[in-house]
C-alpha positions in Angstrom: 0.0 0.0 0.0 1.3 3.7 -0.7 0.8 5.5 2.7 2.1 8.8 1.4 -0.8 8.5 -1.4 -2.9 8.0 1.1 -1.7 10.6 3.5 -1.5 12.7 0.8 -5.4 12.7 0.0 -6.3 14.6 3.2 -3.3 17.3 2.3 -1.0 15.7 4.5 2.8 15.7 3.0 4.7 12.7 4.8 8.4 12.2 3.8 10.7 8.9 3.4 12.3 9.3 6.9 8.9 9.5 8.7 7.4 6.8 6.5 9.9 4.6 8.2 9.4 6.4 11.7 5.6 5.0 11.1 6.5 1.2 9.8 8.3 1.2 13.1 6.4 2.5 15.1 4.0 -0.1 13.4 6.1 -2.7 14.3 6.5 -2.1 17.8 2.4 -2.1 18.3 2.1 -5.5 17.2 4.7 -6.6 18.7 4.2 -5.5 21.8 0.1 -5.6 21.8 -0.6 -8.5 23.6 1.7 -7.7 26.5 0.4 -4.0 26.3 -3.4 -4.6 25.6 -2.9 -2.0 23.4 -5.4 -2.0 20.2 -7.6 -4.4 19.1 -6.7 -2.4 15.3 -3.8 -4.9 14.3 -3.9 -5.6 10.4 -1.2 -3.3 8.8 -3.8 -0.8 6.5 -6.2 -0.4 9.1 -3.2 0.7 11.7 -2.1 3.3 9.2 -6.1 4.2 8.4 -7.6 4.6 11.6 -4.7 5.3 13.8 -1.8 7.1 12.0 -4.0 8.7 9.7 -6.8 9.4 11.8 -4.6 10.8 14.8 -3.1 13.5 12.2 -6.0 14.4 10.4 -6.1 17.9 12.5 -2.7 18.9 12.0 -3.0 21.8 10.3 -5.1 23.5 13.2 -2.0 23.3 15.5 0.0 26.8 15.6 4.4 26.5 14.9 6.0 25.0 18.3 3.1 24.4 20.5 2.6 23.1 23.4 -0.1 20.1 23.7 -1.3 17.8 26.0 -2.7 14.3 25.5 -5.1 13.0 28.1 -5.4 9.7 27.7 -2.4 8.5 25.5 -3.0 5.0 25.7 -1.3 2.9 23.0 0.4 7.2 21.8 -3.0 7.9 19.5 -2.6 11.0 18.2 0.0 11.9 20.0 2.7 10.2 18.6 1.6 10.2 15.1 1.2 14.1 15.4 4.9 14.3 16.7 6.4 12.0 13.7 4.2 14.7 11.3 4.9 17.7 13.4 8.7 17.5 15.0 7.4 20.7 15.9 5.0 20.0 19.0 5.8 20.2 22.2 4.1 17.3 23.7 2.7 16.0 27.1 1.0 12.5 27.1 -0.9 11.4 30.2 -2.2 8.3 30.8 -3.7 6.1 33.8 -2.4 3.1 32.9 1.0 2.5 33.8 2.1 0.0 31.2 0.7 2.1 28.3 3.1 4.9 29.4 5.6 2.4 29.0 4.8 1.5 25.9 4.4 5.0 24.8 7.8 5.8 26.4 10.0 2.8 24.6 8.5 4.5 21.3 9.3 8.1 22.2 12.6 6.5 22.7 13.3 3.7 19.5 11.9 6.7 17.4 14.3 9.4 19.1 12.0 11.5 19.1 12.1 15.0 21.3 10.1 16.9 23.2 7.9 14.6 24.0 7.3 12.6 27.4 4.5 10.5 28.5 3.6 10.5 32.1 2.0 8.0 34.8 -0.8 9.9 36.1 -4.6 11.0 36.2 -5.4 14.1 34.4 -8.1 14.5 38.1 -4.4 14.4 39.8 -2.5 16.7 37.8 -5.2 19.4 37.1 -4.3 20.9 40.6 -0.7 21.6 39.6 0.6 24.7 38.5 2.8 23.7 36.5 0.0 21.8 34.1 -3.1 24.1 34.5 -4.0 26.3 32.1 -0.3 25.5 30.5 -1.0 24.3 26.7 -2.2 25.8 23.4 -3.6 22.7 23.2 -5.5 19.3 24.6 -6.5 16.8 22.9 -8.2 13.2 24.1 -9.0 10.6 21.6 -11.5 7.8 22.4 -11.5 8.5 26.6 -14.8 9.1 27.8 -18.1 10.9 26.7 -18.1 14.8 26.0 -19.1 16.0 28.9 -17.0 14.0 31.1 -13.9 15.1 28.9 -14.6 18.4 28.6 -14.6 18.5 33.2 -11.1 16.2 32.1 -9.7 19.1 29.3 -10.4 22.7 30.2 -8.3 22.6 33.3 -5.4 22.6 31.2 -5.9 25.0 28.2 -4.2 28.5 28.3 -6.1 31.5 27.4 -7.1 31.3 23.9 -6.0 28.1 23.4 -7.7 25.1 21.5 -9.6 21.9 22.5 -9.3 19.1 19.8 -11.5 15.9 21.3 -11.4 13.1 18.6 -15.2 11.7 18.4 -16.6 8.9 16.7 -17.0 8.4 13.1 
């Protein structure tokens, strides 16, 4: 399958270097899925579809070096992905579950990829700490909990004037 055709339908440019940033990233998901509990999206195409593709869809919303913060990270969806498109972001990746962060973090780190961490933690936790309220340009949350219940999760941590970007559905 041609990914960068298929990236390239939405009007998103990917490049040989992050093409292989993706197959590896890829690769490490189904490897390391059962362990991880990670996905039950395993077959190669729908991966790249409804993860990679679908977790980058927004990118052109996001503003040159911002800062953004994923609440519930899980297996890296869209965090990750928007990282490999963006080297760009500045990015913050929460999660509840302490084995997903490891996951997330042996990525972060076979990918070498920068300013990016993922954290052990509960956004309920870290909402009361300066340092993370009303600190990013942008949250974003994909497949966590119903609106409402992620917009109490979100708006803690969004600065002035910045954006919330809640992945919903079909």
């Amino acid at each position: 399958m041609d990914y960068r055709a298929l990236f390239n339908k939405y009007g998103i440019q990917i490049n040989d270097v992050q093409i292989k940033m993706f197959e590896e990233y890829y690769a490490l998901l189904v490897q390391e899925n059962e362990k991880y509990n990670l996905t039950t999206i395993v077959s190669e195409y729908d991966v790249w579809l409804k993860h990679f593709l679908d977790s980058v869809l927004p990118i052109k919303c996001f503003k040159n070096d911002a800062t953004l913060l994923d609440i519930g990270g899980g297996a890296g969806f869209p965090s990750i992905p928007l990282k490999i498109v963006r080297p760009d972001l500045k990015i913050t990746i929460i999660d509840s579950v302490g084995k997903k962060v490891d996951f997330m973090n042996m990525v972060i780190s076979k990918l070498a990829l920068t300013d990016i961490v993922a954290i052990h933690t509960r956004c309920e936790d870290i909402a009361k700490s300066p340092m993370y309220r009303e600190n990013f340009d942008y949250v974003v949350a994909r497949a966590v909990a119903p609106l409402s219940t992620l917009l109490e999760y979100t708006v803690p941590f969004i600065r002035l004037n910045g954006k919330l970007i809640l992945y919903k559905g079909a």
